[in-house]
N, C-alpha and C positions, 0 to 999 in steps of 0.2 A: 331701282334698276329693272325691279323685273315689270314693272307698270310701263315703264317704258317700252320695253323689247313688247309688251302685249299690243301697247299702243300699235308699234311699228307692224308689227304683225297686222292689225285689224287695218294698218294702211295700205298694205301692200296686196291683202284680198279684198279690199273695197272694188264693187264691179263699176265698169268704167261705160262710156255711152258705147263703145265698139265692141261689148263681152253680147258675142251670140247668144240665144238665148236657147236652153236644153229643149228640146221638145219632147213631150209623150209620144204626139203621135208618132213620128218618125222611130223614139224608143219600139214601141211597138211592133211599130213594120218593122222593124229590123230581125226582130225575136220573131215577129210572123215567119219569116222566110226560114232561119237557122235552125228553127225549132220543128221546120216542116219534114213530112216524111222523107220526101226528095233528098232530105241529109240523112238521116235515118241516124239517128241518132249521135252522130260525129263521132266517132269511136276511131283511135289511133289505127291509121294502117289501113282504116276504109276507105271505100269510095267517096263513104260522106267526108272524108278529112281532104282529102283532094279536090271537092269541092267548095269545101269549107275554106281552104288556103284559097280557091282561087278566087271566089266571092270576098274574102277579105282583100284579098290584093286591089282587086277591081275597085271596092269603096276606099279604100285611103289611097289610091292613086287618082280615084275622079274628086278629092280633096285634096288635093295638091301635096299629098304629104311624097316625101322619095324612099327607097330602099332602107331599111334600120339592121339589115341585116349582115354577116360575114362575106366583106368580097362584095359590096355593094349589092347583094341578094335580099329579098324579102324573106326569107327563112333562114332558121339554122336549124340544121341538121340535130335529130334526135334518135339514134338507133336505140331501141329497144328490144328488149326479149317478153313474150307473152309466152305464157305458161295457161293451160288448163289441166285442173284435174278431172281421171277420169271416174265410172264406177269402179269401187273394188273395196276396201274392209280394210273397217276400225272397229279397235275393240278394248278395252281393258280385261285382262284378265288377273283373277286373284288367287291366293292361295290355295283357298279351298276346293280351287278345280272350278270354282262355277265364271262364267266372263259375262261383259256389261258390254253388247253389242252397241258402237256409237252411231247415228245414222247422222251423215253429214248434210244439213241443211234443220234439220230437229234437234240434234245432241250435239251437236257441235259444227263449225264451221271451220276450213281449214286449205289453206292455197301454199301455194310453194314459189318462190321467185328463184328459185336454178335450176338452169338448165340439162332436166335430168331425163332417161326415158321413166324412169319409176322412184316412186318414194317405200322405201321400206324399210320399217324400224321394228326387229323384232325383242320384245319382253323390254322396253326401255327400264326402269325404273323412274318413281315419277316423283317427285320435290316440292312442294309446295312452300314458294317462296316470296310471301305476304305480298308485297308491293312492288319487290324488283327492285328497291330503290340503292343506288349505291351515290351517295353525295356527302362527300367531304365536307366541302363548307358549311353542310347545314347539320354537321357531325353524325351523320344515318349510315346504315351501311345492313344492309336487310339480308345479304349474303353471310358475312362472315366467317369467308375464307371456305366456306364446303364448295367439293367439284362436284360441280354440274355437267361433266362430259361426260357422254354417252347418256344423259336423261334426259328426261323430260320435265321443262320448268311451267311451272303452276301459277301464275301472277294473279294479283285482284289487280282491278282498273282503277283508273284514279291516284292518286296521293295517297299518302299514310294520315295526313289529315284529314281526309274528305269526308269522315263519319264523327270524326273525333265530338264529341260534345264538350261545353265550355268547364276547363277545372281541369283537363287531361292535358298530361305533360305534353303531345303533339301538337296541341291544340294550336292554329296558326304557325306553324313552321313551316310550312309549306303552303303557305298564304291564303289558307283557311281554307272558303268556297272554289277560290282560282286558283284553276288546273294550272301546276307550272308542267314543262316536259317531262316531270320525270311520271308525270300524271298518263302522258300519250303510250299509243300501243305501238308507236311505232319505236319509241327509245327501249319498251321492256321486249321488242323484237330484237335491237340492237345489243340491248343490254344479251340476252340469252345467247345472241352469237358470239358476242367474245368472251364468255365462260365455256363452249364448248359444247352448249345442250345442243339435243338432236331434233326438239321440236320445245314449242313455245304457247303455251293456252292459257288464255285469257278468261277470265269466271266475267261473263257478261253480267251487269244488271244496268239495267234504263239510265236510275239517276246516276249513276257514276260513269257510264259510256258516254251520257247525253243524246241517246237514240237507242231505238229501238232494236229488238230480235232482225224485223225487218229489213235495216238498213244492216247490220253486219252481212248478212246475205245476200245482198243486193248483187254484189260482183257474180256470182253463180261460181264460184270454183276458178274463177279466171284472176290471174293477177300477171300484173309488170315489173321490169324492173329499167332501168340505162344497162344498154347491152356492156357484159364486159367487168362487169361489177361483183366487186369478191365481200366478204363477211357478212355471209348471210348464214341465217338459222335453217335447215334443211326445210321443216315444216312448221308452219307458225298461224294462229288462229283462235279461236274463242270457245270457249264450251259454255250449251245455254245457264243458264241458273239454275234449272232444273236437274238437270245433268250431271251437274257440280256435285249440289248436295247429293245426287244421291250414289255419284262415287267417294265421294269425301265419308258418306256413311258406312258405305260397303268396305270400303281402308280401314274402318276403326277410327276417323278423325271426324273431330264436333266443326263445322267450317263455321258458324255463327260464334262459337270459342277462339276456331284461330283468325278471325277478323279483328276479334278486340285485341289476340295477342300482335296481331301486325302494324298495331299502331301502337306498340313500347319500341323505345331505342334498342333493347338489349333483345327483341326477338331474333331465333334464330330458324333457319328452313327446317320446315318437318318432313319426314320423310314419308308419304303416304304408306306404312304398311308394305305388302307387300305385293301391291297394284303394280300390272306389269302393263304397256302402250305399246297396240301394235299396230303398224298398218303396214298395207300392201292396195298402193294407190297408182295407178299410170297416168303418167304426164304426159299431155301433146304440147310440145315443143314450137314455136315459129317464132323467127327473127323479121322487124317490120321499121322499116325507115318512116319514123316521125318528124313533124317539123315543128319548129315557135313561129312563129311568125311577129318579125319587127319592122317598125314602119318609123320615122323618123322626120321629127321637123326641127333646119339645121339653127341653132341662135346664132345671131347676130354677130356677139363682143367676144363670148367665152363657150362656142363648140365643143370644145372636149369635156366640159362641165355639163351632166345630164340630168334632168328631173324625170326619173322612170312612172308610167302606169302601167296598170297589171288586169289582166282579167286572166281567164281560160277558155279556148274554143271546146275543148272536148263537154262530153259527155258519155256513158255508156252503152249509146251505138243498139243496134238488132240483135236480143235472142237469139236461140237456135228455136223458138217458139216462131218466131215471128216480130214477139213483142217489139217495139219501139219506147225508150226510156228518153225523151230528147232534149231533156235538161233547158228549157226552158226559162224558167229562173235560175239555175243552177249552171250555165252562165252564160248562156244568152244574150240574156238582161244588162250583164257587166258588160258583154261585149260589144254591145250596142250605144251602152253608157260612154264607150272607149272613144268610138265612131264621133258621139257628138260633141266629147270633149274637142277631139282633132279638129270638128268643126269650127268650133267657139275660138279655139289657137289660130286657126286659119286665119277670121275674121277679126283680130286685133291686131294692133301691133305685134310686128316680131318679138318673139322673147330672143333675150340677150344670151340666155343658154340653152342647149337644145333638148328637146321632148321627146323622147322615146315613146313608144307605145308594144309592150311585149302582150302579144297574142297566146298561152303557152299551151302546151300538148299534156297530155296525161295527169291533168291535177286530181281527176278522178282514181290515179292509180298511184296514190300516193305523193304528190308535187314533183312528178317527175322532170317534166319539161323547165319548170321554171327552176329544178333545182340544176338539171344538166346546164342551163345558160349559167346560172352561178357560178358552177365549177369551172365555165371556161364562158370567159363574160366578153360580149363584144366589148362594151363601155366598161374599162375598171370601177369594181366597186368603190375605191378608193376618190372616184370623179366622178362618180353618183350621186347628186344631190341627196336623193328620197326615192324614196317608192310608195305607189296611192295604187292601191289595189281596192277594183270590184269585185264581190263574188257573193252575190243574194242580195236584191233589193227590193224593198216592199212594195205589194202591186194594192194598196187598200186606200192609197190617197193621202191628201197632203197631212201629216205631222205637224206639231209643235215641238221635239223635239229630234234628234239625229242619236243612235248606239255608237258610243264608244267601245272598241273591242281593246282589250288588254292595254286596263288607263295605266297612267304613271310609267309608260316608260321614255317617253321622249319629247318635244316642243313642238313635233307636229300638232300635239292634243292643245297647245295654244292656237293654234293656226285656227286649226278646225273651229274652238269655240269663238272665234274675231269673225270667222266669216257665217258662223250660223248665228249670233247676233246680226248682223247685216240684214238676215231676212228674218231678223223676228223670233227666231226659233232657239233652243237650248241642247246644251250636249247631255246625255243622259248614259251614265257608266253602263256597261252591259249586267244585265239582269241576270245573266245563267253563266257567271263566268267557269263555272265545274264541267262545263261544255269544251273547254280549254282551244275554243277560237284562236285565239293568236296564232298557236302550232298548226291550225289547219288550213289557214290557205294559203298561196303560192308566195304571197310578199314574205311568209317563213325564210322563203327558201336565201332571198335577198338580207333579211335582220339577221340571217347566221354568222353574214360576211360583214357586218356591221353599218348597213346603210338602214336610216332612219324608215321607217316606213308608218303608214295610214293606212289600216282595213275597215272598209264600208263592207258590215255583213249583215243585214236586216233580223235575223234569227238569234244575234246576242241578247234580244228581247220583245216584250212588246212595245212598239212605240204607241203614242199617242195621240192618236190620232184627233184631227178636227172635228170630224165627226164620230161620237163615240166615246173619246178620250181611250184611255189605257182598255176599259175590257174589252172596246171595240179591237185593239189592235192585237189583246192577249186572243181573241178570236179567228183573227187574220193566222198568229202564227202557230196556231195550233192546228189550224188547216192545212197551212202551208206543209208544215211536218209532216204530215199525211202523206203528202205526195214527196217529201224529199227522195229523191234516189229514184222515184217510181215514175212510173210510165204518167201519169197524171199530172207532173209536173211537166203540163203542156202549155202552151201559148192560150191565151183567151179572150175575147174580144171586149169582155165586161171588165178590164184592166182598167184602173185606176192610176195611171202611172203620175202623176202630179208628185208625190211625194215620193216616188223614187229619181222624178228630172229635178225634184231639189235638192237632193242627193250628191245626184252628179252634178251640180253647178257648185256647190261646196268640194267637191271633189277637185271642180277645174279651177277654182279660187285658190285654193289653200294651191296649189302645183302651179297657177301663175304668179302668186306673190313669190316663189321660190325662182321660176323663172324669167322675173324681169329684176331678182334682184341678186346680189352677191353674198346673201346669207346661206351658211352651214346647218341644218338643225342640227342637236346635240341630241345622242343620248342620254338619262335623266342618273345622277349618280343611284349605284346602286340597281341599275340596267345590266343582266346576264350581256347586251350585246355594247357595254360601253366600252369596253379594254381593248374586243377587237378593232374597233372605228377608231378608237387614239392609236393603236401603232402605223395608223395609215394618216398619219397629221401632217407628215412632212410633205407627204402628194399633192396636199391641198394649199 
C-alpha cells in the first residue's frame, strides 16, 4: 500500500508541458526591490509595510490572482502592540550587601510584551528551574509543584535531553538532538506565565539556542505582541553565559552541577540563595494596525477545499541608528519564491481546489501575523488542505539534495521526496535539528490547528552542493549565519539562485499534486498535531 500511495504521489507532482518554469532571475529582482532601502527594512506599522502591501498587491493582481482576503480584501487585519524598553536598571542583589549590576545587551537581554508605562520588580527571589519542562506524557515534570509567583524563573534552553550523553536515563526522550517545543523559549515564556513568575530568563548558550549572543539581541529591546492578548510573563528574556555563571556562583550554586541535575526525572527547582532581581525599566508603549496579506486563485471543482503557501513580508525595518536590517533572505527570498509559484498556477491548468497565498506580518516578532490568521482563519483549517511554507533559501547554487525540516511527521515528506526524484535530486533530513526549526517559522502557527504543512528552510543544514559538495555548502551556511538577523543579510547581485528556483519548483509540485487532486495528507501516527486534524474529520 504504502508503494502505491508513493507511486501516486510521484504522479500527481510529475511536471506537466504547461508547469512555468521558476526563474532566478525574476527570484532576484524581486528581493532586489523588497530588500531595497526604499522599504527600509519592512518593519510592522512602517511606511516600508504599506509599501510593501501595496507592491504585493500590484504583483499578484498583474497575475491574475483575485483578493484572498476577509470581505473580499487583500489583507487582514493584524493589530498589534509594540513595546520598547527604555534605559534604566537591573541588578541582582545578594545577601551580603554587595549586587551584580546587569547591563542589558552584555548580561542580559530582556523585552516585555504588556502593555505597561514601567517594568518594575523589586528584590524578586530567583528559582532556577532546569528546563521548564512540565510533560505528562513523557512522565517529566521539572516544577514539582513549587510557586513560582512573585519570582523569577531561571530556565536552560533546549530539552532536558540536549546534553544528555548515551547510557543516561533522559537519554532520547525528548528525541534526542531534535528540539521538540518544550526545547523553544517561547513555551518556557508561556510556561512561567501560568505559574505566576514576574520575569523569565533564559541561560543562553550557541549550541542549545542555535544562534548566537548576537541574534538574541537583534530585536534592540523592542518586542510585539496581537493587541489584546492576556497571559503573559511581565518580563522575559535571556542572560548571557557569562552572566549566568557568574550569578549562579555568587548564589552559592555550581550551574555545570545543576545542569547534570536538570537532566534526572526526580530534579527539583533550586532556589538560588538569596539572589534578589530587580528592575526598574520604562516602556514606550504604541498600538500599530498590521496586515497579512492573502491573494487567492479560486479551483475549479472544490473551492472551499484550500492548499495554503506561506512566506513572511516583514523583516526588522530602521534602527534608531539609522541602520537598515532588510531581511533579504530572511524573507524576501520566500516571498518572491510565493510570486513565481502563483506564476507557474497561473500558467497551467486550473487546480480543481483553490491556492491561497498568505503574505504574513510580524514572523520576526514571534509568528505573530500567521498566528493571528490561525486564530481567526479566512479558510477553516479544517478545509485546509496543507501548508508549504518559505522562509530561507539558499543563494549558493544548484544542490543534489533538498533539507527536510522536522522529518517523520506527515506524507507531505512523501510528496517532497516523488517530486525531488523527478529532478534528480535527494531529501536529506535536517542536519541541526537542536535548532528546533519546525517551531520557528510561520507554517507553526497553521500545524497547531492541525493542517499538514512543508518547511523549505535552507539553514536546517548544509546542502550539497554541485559545486563543492557538502563543505562547499557547510561554507555557504556558515556565512549565511553571519548575517542572519543583521543588516548584511542584503540582496546581492553574485546570487546563485538556481538551487533556491529548484526549491520552489518542488515547493509548487508537491502543492499542485494536492491541488489538482482530492487527496488529504495525514499526519504520521505518533504526530503531537494528529488528534487535533482527526476531530476535524467529519468537515472533510
Amino acid at each position: 500500500m504504502k508503494l502505491i500511495l508513493l507511486a501516486a504521489a510521484a504522479a500527481a507532482v510529475a511536471p506537466t508541458a504547461s508547469d512555468a518554469p521558476i526563474s532566478p532571475d525574476r527570484l532576484s529582482d524581486s528581493v532586489r526591490v523588497l530588500a531595497s532601502d526604499a522599504f527600509e527594512g519592512r518593519a510592522p506599522g512602517s511606511a516600508g509595510e504599506a509599501q510593501t502591501i501595496d507592491w504585493l498587491i500590484a504583483r499578484f493582481k498583474a497575475l491574475g490572482l483575485e483578493p484572498g482576503g476577509p470581505n473580499g480584501s487583500w489583507t487582514q487585519p493584524v493589530p498589534l502592540v509594540r513595546t520598547e524598553l527604555g534605559e534604566g536598571r537591573a541588578a541582582v542583589a545578594f545577601g551580603s550587601g554587595t549586587a551584580m549590576p546587569l547591563v542589558q545587551g552584555r548580561d542580559l537581554y530582556v523585552s516585555t510584551v504588556q502593555p505597561v508605562a514601567q517594568v518594575r520588580i523589586p528584590d524578586a527571589p530567583m528559582v532556577f528551574v532546569g528546563y521548564g519542562v512540565s510533560a505528562p506524557e513523557r512522565g517529566w515534570d521539572d516544577f514539582k509543584g513549587v510557586d513560582l509567583k512573585g519570582k523569577v524563573a531561571v530556565f536552560l534552553v533546549n530539552d532536558p535531553d540536549f546534553e544528555a550523553a548515551a547510557g543516561e536515563p533522559v537519554a532520547g526522550r525528548f528525541g534526542g538532538r531534535r528540539m521538540t517545543y518544550y526545547g523553544r523559549w517561547t513555551y518556557k515564556f508561556e510556561e512561567a506565565a501560568r505559574r505566576g513568575a514576574v520575569a523569565a530568563l533564559i541561560v543562553h548558550d550557541t549550541a542549545g539556542a542555535g544562534y548566537g549572543w548576537e541574534t538574541v539581541t537583534a530585536p534592540r529591546g523592542e518586542n510585539f505582541d496581537i493587541a489584546g492578548s492576556t497571559g503573559r510573563v511581565p518580563l522575559q528574556g535571556w542572560l548571557s553565559g557569562e552572566a549566568a555563571a557568574t550569578l549562579f556562583a555568587r548564589a552559592g550554586q555550581d550551574l555545570p552541577a545543576l545542569r547534570r541535575q536538570a537532566r534526572r526525572a526526580d530534579f527539583r527547582p533550586v532556589a538560588l540563595g538569596d539572589a534578589r532581581f530587580s528592575t526598574d525599566l520604562p516602556v514606550r508603549t504604541s498600538r500599530i494596525e498590521s496586515r497579512n496579506f492573502l491573494a487567492r486563485l479560486p479551483g475549479s471543482e472544490r473551492p472551499d477545499e484550500v492548499v495554503m503557501y506561506g512566506a513572511h513580508w516583514d523583516a526588522y525595518g530602521r534602527a534608531a541608528d539609522g541602520t537598515i536590517r532588510p531581511g533579504a533572505n530572511d524573507d524576501a527570498l520566500g516571498v518572491a519564491g510565493l510570486l513565481e509559484i502563483a506564476r507557474a498556477f497561473k500558467a497551467a491548468p486550473a487546480p480543481r481546489r483553490s491556492v491561497v497565498f498568505g503574505v504574513w506580518t510580524a514572523e520576526e516578532r514571534g509568528l505573530l501575523g500567521s498566528e493571528a490568521y490561525a486564530a481567526r482563519p479566512v479558510y477553516p483549517a479544517a478545509k485546509t488542505v496543507a501548508n508549504i511554507t518559505l522562509d530561507i533559501l539558499q543563494t549558493a547554487g544548484p544542490a543534489r539534495d533538498v533539507m527536510l525540516v522536522g522529518q517523520g511527521q506527515n506524507e507531505l515528506e512523501q510528496d517532497l521526496a516523488a517530486a525531488a526524484r523527478v529532478q534528480g535530486r535527494t531529501v536529506t533530513p535536517e542536519a541541526l535539528p537542536e535548532r528546533g526549526l519546525f517551531y520557528r517559522a510561520d507554517h507553526f502557527s497553521l500545524a497547531k490547528r492541525g493542517v499538514p504543512t512543508l518547511l523549505f528552510m535552507a539553514i536546517s543544514g548544509a546542502p550539497d552542493l554541485v559545486q563543492g559538495g557538502r563543505p562547499a555548502g557547510d561554507a555557504w551556511l556558515k556565512s549565511y549565519m553571519v548575517c542572519y538577523h543583521q543588516a548584511c543579510d542584503a540582496w546581492r547581485a553574485d546570487w546563485d539562485l538556481r538551487g533556491a528556483a529548484a526549491d520552489v519548483t518542488l515547493a509548487y509540485q508537491v502543492g499542485r499534486g494536492l491541488a489538482i487532486s482530492a487527496r488529504w495528507p495525514r499526519w504520521n501516527a505518533g504526530s503531537e498535531f494528529q488528534a487535533v486534524r482527526r476531530e476535524s474529520q467529519a468537515a472533510r
